[in-house]
C-alpha positions in Angstrom: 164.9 130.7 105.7 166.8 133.1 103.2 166.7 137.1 103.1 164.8 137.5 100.5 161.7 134.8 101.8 162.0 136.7 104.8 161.5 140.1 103.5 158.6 138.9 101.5 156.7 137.5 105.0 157.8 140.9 106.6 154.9 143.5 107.2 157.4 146.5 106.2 157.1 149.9 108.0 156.0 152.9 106.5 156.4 156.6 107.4 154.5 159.5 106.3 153.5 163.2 107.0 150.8 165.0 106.6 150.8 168.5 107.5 153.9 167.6 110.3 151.7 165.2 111.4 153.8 161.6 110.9 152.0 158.4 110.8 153.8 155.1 110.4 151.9 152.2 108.4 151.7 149.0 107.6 153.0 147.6 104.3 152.3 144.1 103.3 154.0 142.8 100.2 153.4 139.5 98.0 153.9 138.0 95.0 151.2 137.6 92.0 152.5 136.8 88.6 155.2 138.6 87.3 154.6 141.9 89.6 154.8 142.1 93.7 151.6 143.8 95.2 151.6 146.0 98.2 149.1 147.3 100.4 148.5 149.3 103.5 146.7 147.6 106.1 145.3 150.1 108.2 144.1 152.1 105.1 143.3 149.6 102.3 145.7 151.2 99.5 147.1 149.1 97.3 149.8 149.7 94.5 152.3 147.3 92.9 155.8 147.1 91.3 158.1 144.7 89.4 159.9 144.6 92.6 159.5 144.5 96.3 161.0 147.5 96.3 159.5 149.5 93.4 155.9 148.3 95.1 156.7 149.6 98.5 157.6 153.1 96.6 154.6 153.1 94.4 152.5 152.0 97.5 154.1 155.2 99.1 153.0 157.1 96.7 149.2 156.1 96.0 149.4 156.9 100.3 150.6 160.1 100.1 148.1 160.6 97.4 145.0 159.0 99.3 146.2 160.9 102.5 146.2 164.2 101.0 143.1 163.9 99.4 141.0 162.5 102.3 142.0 165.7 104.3 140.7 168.1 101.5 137.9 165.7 101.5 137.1 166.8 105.5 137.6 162.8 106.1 140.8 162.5 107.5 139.9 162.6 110.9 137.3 159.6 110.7 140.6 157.4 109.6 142.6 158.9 112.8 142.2 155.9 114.8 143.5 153.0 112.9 146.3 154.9 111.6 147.4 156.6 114.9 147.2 153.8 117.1 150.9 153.0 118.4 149.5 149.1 119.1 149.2 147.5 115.9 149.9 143.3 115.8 150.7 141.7 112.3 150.3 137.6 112.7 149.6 135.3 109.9 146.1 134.1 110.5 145.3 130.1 109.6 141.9 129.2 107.8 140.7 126.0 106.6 137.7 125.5 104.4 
């Protein structure tokens, strides 16, 4: 399997802070067209980029973005649990239908 199939299977790590407070997430990264689409699984946020790369960062971004504003919101501490859990599993999951 080559580097770059690799890196498109890999859930990616991602590391952000919020008020000192640092969380790391899950990014999951795939191809759709011409664009690569990224999206935090504990959190739902999705972004995308010409690039595996340039999605990650814009992923990032939107993040940061959603983050911040759910704690102004007063509902950053109902999403505490899924993104401050240290057990987190990624597996690919089979369906047939």
């Amino acid at each position: 399997m080559n580097e770059f199939l690799c890196f498109k299977r890999a859930a990616l790590k991602m590391v952000y802070y919020i008020q000192m407070k640092r969380f790391e997430l899950t990014a999951v990264v795939w191809k759709e067209g011409k664009y690569y689409v990224s999206k935090c699984t504990e959190l739902g946020v999705s972004s995308y980029g010409l690039n595996p790369e340039k999605a990650i960062k814009a992923l990032g971004e939107a993040v940061e973005l959603y983050l911040v504003n759910a704690e102004k919101l007063g509902f950053f501490e109902d999403m505490k649990p899924s993104i401050q859990s240290e057990t987190r599993f990624t597996a690919p999951l089979h369906i047939q239908i």
